[in-house]
C-alpha positions as CSV (number, residue, x, y, z in Angstrom):
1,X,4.9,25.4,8.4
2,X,1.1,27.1,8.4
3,X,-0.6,27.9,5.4
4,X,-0.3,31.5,5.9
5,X,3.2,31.2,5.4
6,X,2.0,31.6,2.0
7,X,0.5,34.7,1.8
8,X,3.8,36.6,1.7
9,X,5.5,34.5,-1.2
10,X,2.5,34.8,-3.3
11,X,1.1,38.2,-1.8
12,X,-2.8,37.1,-1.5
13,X,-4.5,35.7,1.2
14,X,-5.6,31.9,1.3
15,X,-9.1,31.7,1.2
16,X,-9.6,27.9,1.4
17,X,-7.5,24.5,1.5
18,X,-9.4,21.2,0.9
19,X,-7.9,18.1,1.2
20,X,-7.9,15.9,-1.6
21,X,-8.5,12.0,-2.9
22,X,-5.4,10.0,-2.0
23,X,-2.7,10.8,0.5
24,X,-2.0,8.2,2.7
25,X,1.4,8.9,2.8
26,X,1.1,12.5,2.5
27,X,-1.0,15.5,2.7
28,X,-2.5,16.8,-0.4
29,X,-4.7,20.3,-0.6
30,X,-6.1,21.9,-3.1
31,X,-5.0,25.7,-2.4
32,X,-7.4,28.8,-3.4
33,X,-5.8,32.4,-3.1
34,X,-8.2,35.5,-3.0
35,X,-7.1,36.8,-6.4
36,X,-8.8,33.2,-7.5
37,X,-5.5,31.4,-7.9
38,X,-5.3,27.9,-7.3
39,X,-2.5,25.2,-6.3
40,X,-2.0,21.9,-4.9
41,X,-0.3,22.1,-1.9
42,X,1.6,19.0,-0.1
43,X,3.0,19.1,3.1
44,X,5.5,16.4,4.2
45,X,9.4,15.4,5.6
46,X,10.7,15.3,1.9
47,X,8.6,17.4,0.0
48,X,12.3,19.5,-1.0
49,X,13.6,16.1,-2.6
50,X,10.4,15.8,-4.5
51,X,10.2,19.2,-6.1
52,X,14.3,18.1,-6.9
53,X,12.7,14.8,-8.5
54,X,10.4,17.3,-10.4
55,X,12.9,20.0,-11.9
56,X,15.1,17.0,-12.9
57,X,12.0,15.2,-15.2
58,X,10.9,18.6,-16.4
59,X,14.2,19.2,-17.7
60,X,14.5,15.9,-19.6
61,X,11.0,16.8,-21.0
62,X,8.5,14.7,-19.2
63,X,5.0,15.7,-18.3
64,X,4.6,17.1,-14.7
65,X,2.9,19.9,-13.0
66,X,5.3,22.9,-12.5
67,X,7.0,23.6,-8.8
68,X,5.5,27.2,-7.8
69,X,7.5,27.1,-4.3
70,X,9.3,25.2,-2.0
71,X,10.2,26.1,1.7
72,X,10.0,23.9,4.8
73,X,7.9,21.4,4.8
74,X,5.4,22.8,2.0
75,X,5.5,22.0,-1.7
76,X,3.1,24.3,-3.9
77,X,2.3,23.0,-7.3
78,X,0.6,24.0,-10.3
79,X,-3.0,23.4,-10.2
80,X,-3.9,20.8,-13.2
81,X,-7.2,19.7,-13.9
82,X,-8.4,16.3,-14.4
83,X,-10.6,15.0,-16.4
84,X,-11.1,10.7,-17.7
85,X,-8.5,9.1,-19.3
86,X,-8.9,9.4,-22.9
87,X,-6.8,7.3,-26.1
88,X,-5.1,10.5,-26.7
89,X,-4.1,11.1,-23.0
90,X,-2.8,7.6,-22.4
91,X,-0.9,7.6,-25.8
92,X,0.3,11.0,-24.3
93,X,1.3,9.3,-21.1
94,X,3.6,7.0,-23.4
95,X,5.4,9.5,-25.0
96,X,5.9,12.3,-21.7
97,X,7.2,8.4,-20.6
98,X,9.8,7.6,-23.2
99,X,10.7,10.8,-23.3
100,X,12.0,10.3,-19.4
101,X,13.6,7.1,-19.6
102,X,15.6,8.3,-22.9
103,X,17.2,10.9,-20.3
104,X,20.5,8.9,-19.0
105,X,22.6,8.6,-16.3
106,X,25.9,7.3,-16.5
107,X,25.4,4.7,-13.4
108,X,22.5,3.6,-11.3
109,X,20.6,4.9,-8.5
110,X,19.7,8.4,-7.1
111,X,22.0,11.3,-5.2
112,X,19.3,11.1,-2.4
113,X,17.5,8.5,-0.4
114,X,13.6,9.0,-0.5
115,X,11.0,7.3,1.4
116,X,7.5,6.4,1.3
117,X,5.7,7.8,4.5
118,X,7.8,6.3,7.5
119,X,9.5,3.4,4.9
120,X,13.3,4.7,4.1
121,X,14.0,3.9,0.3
122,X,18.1,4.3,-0.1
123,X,19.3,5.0,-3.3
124,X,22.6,4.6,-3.0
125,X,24.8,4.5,-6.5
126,X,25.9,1.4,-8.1
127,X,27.4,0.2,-11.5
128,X,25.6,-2.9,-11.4
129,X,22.0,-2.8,-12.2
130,X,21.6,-5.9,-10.9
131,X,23.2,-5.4,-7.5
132,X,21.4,-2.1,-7.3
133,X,18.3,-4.4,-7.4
134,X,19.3,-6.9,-4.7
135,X,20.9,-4.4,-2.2
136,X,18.4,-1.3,-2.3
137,X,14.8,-2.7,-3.9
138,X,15.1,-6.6,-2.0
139,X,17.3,-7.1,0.6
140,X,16.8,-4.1,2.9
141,X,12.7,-6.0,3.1
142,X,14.1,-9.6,4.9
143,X,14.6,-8.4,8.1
144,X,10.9,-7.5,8.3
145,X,9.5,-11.0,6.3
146,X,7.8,-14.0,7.4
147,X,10.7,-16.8,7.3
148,X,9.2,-18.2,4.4
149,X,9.0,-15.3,2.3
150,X,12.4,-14.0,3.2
151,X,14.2,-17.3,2.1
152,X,12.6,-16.8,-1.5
153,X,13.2,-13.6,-1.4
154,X,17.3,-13.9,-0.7
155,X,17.0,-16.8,-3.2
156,X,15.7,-14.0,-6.2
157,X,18.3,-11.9,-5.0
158,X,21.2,-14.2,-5.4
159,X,20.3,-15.5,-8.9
160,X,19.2,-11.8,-10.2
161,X,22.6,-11.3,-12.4
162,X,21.3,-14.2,-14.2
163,X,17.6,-12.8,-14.3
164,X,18.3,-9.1,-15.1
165,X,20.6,-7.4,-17.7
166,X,23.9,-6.5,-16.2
167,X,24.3,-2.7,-17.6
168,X,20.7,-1.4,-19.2
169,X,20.8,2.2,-20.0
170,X,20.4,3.8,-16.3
171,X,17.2,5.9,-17.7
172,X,15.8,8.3,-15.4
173,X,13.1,6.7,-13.4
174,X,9.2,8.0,-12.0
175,X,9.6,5.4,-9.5
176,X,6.1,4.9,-8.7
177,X,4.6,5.0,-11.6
178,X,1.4,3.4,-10.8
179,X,-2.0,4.2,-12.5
180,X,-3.1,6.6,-9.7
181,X,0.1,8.6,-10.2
182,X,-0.7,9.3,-13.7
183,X,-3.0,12.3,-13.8
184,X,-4.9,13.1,-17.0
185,X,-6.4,15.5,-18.8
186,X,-8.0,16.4,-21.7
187,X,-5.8,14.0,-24.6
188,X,-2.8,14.8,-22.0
189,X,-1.2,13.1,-19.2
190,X,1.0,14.5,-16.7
191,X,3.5,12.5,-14.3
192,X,2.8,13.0,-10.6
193,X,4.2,12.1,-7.1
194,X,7.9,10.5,-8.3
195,X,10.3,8.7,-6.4
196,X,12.9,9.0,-8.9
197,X,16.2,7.3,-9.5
198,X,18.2,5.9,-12.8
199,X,17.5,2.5,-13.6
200,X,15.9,0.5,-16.3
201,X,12.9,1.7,-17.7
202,X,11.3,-1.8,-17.4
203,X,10.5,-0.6,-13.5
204,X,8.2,1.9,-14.3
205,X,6.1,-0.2,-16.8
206,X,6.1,-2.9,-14.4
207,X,4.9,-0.5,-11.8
208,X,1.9,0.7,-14.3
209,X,1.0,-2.9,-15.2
210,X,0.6,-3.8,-11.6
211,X,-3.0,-2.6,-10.6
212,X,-3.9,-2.2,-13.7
213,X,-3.0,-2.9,-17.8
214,X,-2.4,0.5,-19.9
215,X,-4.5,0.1,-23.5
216,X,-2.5,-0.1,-26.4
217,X,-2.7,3.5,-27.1
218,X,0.2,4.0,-24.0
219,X,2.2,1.6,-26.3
220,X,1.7,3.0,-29.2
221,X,3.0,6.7,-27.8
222,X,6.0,4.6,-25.7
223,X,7.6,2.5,-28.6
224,X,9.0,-0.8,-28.4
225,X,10.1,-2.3,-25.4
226,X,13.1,-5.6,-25.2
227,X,12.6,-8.9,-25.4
228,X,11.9,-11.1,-22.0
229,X,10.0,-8.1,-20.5
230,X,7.3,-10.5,-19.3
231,X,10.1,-12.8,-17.2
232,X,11.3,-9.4,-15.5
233,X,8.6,-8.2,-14.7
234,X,7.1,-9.7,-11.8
235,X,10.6,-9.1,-10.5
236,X,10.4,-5.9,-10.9
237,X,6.6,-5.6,-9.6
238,X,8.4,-7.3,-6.1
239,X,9.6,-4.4,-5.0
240,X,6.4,-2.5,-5.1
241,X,4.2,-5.4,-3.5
242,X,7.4,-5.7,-0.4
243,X,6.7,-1.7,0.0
244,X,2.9,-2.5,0.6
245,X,3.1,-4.9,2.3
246,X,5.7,-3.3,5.0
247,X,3.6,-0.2,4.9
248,X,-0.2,-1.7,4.9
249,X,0.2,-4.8,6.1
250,X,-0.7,-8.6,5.6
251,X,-3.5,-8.5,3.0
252,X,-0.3,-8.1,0.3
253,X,1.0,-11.1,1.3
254,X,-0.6,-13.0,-1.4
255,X,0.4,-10.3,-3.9
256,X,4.1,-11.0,-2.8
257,X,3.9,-14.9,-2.8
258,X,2.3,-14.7,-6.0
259,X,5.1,-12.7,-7.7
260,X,7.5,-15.1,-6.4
261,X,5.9,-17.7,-7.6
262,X,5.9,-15.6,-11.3
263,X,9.2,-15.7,-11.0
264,X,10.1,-18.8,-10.2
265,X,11.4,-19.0,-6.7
């Protein structure tokens, strides 16, 4: 679909679209109506199960910008403006984060399979959080592995009911909560581009502490976390560093061996 496809839903004119920071996987535009509106506008394959992904963390009360239309392959969103990561906004980012994770399902996985860019993520439903683990966020990666690499990683899968916890709460999921994908503003923090499923809640904080470490404000707004966090965490962190290295090629190899290695495999 065209831009101007949006004139009639929000009955004014689109005066400009500029693309913004970011999407590789993606287009992003910042959207500007002539009565001086403004959205971001994406425009991809599965931009209907993202504003889905969206409704279902609004309702359990977590930060995120506000679906303003759907149709086709457009997604309009409300326009939030950024400013530097403050204390305030990163203990904010905590809470909007706890806040998700204490929203439970009553088994694992997601009604929808997602995908970042061309790479098809399946979230198919499971009882077992570890099986979940092995069959949808390790195994479906071998085919596509050096020799090397893929024997470690079948290895992690095999011995991951006696790495993970058999049934943690199935919390909702951001699924990609990495640093760029929190967006903040002044002493707030909103939740953007998710790739949501129920898991453990340990995936998402793995996911933040991969390119980066959240201060101890974000801990002080999420809480306590369980013991052996750090042991399941580069487990966890696997899954993001296979996607990268699928998508953008051999210069995450390292990341991947190193995990491994973290692990113990």
């Amino acid at each position: 679909m065209t831009l101007a496809a949006l004139e009639p839903v929000f009955g004014s004119e689109v005066t400009s679209a500029q693309p913004l920071h970011g999407g590789d996987l993606s287009e992003v535009l910042k959207v500007t109506l002539s009565d001086d509106r403004v959205m971001a506008v994406k425009r991809g394959a599965r931009v209907d199960t993202e504003a889905r992904m969206l409704a279902a963390m609004a309702t359990a009360g977590a930060p995120v910008p506000g679906v303003l239309h759907q149709a086709g392959d457009l997604l309009c969103l409300e326009w939030l403006e950024e400013s530097q990561a403050s204390a305030r906004g990163w203990e904010a980012l905590g809470a909007g984060l706890v806040a998700l994770h204490e929203h439970c399902s009553t088994g694992y996985g997601w009604p929808e399979a997602y995908a970042f860019g061309p790479l098809p993520i399946e979230n198919g439903a499971a009882q077992s959080w570890p099986g979940f683990w092995a069959e949808h966020r390790l195994l479906p990666f071998l085919p596509h592995l050096p020799a090397d690499l893929a024997h470690r990683v079948e290895a992690l899968a095999a011995a991951l009911p006696e790495r993970l916890p058999a049934s943690p709460p199935p919390a909702l999921l951001h699924g990609d909560l990495w640093t760029g994908n929190a967006l903040f503003g002044r002493d707030t923090a909103w939740m953007i581009d998710p790739a949501c499923y129920h898991g453990d809640g340990e995936v998402d904080l793995a996911m933040l502490e991969l390119f980066g470490t959240p201060p101890d404000t974000f801990w002080s707004g999420y809480g306590g976390t369980e013991p052996g966090r750090a042991e399941r965490r580069p487990i966890y962190q696997l899954f993001p560093a296979l996607v990268h290295l699928r998508l953008f090629g051999a210069n995450y190899r390292g990341m991947v061996s190193g995990l491994l290695d973290a692990a113990g495999v």
